[in-house]
C-alpha positions in Angstrom: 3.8 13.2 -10.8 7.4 12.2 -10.6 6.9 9.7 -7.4 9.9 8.7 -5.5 11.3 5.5 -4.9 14.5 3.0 -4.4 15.7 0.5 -6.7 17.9 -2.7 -6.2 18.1 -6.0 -7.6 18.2 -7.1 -11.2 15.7 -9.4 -13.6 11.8 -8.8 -14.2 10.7 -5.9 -12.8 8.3 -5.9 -9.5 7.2 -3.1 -7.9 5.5 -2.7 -4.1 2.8 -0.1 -3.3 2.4 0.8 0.5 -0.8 1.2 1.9 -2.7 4.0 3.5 -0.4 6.2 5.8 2.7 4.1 4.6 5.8 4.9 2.6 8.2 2.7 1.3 10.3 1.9 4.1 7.8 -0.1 5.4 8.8 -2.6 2.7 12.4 -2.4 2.8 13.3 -5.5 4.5 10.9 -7.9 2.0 12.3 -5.7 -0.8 15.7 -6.9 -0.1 14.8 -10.5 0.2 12.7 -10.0 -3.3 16.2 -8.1 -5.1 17.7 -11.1 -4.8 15.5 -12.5 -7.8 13.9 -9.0 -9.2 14.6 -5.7 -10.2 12.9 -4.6 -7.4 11.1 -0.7 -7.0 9.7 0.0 -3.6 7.2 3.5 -4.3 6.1 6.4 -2.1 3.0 7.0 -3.4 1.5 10.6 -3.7 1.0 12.7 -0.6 3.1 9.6 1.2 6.5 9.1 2.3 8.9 11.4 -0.3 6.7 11.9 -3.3 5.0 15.0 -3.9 2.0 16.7 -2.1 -1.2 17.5 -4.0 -4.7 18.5 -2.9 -6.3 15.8 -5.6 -5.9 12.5 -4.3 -7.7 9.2 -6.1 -7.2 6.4 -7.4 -7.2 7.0 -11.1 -4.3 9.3 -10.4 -2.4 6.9 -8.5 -3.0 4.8 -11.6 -1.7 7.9 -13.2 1.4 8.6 -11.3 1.8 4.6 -11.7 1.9 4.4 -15.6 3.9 7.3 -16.1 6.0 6.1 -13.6 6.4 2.6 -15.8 6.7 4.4 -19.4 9.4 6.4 -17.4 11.8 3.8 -16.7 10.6 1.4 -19.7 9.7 -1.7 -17.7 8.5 -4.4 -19.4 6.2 -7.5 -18.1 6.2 -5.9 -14.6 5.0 -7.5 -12.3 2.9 -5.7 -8.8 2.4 -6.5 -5.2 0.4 -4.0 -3.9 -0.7 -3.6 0.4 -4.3 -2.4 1.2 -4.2 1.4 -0.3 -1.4 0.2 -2.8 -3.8 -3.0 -3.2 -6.7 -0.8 -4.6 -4.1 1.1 -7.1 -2.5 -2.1 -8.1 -6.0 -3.6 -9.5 -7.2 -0.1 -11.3 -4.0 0.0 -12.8 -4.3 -4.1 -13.6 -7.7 -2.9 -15.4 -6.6 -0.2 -17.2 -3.4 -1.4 -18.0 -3.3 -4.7 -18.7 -0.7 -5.0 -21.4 2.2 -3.5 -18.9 1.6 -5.8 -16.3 2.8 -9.8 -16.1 1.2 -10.9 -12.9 -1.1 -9.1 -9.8 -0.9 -9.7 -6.2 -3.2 -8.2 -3.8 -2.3 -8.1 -0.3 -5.3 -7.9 2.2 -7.6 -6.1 0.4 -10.9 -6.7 -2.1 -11.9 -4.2 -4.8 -15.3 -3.3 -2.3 -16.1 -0.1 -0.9 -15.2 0.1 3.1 -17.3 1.7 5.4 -15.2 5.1 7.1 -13.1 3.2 10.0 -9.8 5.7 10.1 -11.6 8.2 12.3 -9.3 7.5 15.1 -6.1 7.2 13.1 -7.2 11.0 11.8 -7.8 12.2 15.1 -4.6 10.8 16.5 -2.4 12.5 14.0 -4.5 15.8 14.7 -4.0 14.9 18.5 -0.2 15.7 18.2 1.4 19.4 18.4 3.9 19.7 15.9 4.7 23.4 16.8 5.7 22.4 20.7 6.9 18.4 20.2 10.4 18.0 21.5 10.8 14.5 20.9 9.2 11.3 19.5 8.7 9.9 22.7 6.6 12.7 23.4 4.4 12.5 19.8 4.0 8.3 21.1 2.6 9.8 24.4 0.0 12.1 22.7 -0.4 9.5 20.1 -1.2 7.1 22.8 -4.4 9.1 24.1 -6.0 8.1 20.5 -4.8 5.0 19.5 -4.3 2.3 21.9 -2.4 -0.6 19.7 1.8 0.1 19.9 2.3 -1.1 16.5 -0.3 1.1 15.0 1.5 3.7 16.3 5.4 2.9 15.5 4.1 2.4 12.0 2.1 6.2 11.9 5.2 7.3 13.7 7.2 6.3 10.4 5.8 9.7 9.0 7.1 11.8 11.8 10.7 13.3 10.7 12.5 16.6 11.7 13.0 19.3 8.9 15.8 21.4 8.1 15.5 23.6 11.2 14.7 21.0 13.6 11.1 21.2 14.4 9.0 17.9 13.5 6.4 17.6 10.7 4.5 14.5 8.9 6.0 13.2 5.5 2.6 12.7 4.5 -0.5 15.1 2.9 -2.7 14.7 6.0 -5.1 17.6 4.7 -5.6 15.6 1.1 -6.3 12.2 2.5 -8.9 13.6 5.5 -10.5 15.7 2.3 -10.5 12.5 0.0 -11.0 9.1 2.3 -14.2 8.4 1.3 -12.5 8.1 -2.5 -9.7 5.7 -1.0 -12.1 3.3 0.6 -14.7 3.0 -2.8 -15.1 0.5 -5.2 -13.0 -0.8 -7.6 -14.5 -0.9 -11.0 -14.3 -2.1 -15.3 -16.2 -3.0 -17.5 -12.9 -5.4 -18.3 -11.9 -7.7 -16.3 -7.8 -8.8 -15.6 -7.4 -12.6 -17.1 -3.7 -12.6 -16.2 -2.3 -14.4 -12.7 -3.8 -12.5 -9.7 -3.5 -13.7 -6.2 -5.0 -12.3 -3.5 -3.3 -13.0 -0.1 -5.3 -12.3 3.2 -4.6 -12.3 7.0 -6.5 -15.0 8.8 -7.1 -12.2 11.7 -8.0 -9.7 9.3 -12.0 -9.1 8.0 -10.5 -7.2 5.1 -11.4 -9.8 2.6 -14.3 -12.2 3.2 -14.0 -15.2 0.7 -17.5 -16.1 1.3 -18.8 -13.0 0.5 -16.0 -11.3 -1.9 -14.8 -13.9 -4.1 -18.0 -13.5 -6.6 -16.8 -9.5 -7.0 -13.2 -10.4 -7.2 -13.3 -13.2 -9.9 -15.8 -10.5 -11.8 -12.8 -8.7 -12.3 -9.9 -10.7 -11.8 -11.4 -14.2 -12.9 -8.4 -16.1 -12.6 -7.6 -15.0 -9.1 -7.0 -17.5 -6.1 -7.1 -15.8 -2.3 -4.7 -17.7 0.1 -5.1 -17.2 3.5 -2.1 -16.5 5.5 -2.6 -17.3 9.4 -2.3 -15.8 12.9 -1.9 -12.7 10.8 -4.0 -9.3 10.6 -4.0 -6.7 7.9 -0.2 -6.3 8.4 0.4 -9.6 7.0 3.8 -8.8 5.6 5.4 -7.0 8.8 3.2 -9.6 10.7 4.7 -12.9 8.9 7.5 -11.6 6.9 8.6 -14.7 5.9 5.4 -16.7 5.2 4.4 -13.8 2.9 7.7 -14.1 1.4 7.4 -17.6 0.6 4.1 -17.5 -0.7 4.8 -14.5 -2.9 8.0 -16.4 -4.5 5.7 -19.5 -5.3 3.3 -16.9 -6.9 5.7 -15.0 -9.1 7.5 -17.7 -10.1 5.1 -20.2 -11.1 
C-alpha cells in the first residue's frame, strides 16, 4: 500500500507514526522542529488521514505498508518515533526489521495487550450525522453528547473534512478499525528481540505503560531499552509537552 506522507528536512532519515484515529498533521509542528536536523517523513498510516482504505487492518500489514514504504524511497539507518498505534507498528517493524532501522522510540505505549477502552470514541463518531451536518460546530455539539474531554474531540475532529461536493465525511476507515480493534490493542511479539537503542517515553498522567509491571516484557524484546517519564503529561505527551518531548527526543537520537 502506497501510504501518504510529507517530507522536509535533510540528514538521517526519521519517520513519525500517528496513533489510533490520528494522521499526520497531528505531528506537523514537532516535525518541523525535528527537519531542522533530519530528513524528516511524517506517515498517514492505512485507513488514517490520506492513505488508502482497506477492510484488513493489523499490524503485520502496517509493518507491511512500513517496509515497502522504506525500500521505496531507499532510506538507510532510519530511525522511528512511533505514538501509541504508531508505537505498536514501530516495535513489530523494529522485530522484523532490524537491519533498516538505527534507533526505536516508543512514545506512551508497551508491547501488552489492552483491554477494549475506545467504546466511547466509536460511539461518538457513530453519534454524528454526516448526511444532515452543516458545520463543525454542529459535529462538536453531537460529538459532545459522547465524549466529554474538548481535546479528545478537536483531535477526532482532525478527521472531519468536506469532499468535493461539500457534504462532510471522516478521512479515516471507521468500519475497518471497529471490525479489527481487538487486533490493534494485542500483544506485541518475537521470538527476537531488538538490541539496538530503544527508548520508551511515557506520560506521568498516563497508565499506558507501568514500569513496575512492563519493564520485564519490554526489555524481553527490546533489552536495551530505557522508559523516561515525562511529567504533568497524559497519553498526548507530545501535543501535551511539545517541547519537553522534543528535548528528550534530540538527547535520544543524538546520543
Amino acid at each position: 500500500m502506497e501510504l501518504n506522507y510529507k517530507q522536509q528536512g535533510q540528514g538521517q532519515p526519521l519517520l513519525i507514526l500517528h496513533g489510533l484515529f490520528g494522521t499526520l498533521d497531528n505531528w506537523q509542528t514537532l516535525g518541523r522542529q525535528f527537519a531542522e536536523t533530519f530528513n524528516v517523513y511524517l506517515l498517514d498510516l492505512r485507513n488514517h488521514g490520506r492513505s488508502p482504505h482497506s477492510q484488513e487492518f493489523s499490524y503485520q500489514l502496517m509493518t507491511d505498508d512500513l517496509l515497502e514504504f522504506i525500500e521505496q524511497h531507499q532510506l538507510q539507518d532510519a530511525m522511528i518515533i512511533g505514538h501509541s498505534m504508531g508505537g505498536k507498528v514501530a516495535m513489530n517493524f523494529a522485530l522484523q526489521h532490524p537491519d533498516k532501522l538505527a534507533k526505536l522510540l516508543v512514545a506512551d505505549i508497551a508491547p501488552k495487550a489492552y483491554p477494549p477502552h475506545h467504546d466511547e470514541i466509536i460511539a461518538g463518531f457513530r453519534s454524528i450525522d454526516l448526511n444532515s451536518l452543516q458545520s463543525r460546530q454542529e459535529a462538536d455539539a453531537q460529538l459532545a453528547q459522547k465524549v466529554d474531554d474538548v481535546g479528545t474531540r478537536l483531535f477526532l475532529l482532525k478527521n472531519l473534512y468536506r469532499t468535493d461536493d461539500n457534504s462532510f465525511a471522516w478521512r479515516l476507515n471507521l468500519d475497518a478499525i471497529e471490525q479489527n480493534l481487538d487486533k490493534i490493542l494485542g500483544n506485541i511479539e518475537s521470538d527476537t528481540p531488538f538490541t539496538k537503542p530503544t527508548l520508551f517515553l511515557r506520560g506521568g498522567n498516563s497508565r499506558y505503560i507501568k514500569p513496575e509491571q512492563d519493564m520485564a516484557q519490554i526489555q524481553a524484546l527490546f533489552p536495551g531499552a530505557a522508559i523516561e517519564t515525562i511529567e504533568n503529561a497524559g497519553h498526548w505527551l507530545h501535543a501535551e509537552q511539545p517541547q519537553e518531548f522534543y528535548q528528550r527526543t534530540m538527547a535520544f537520537l543524538q546520543a
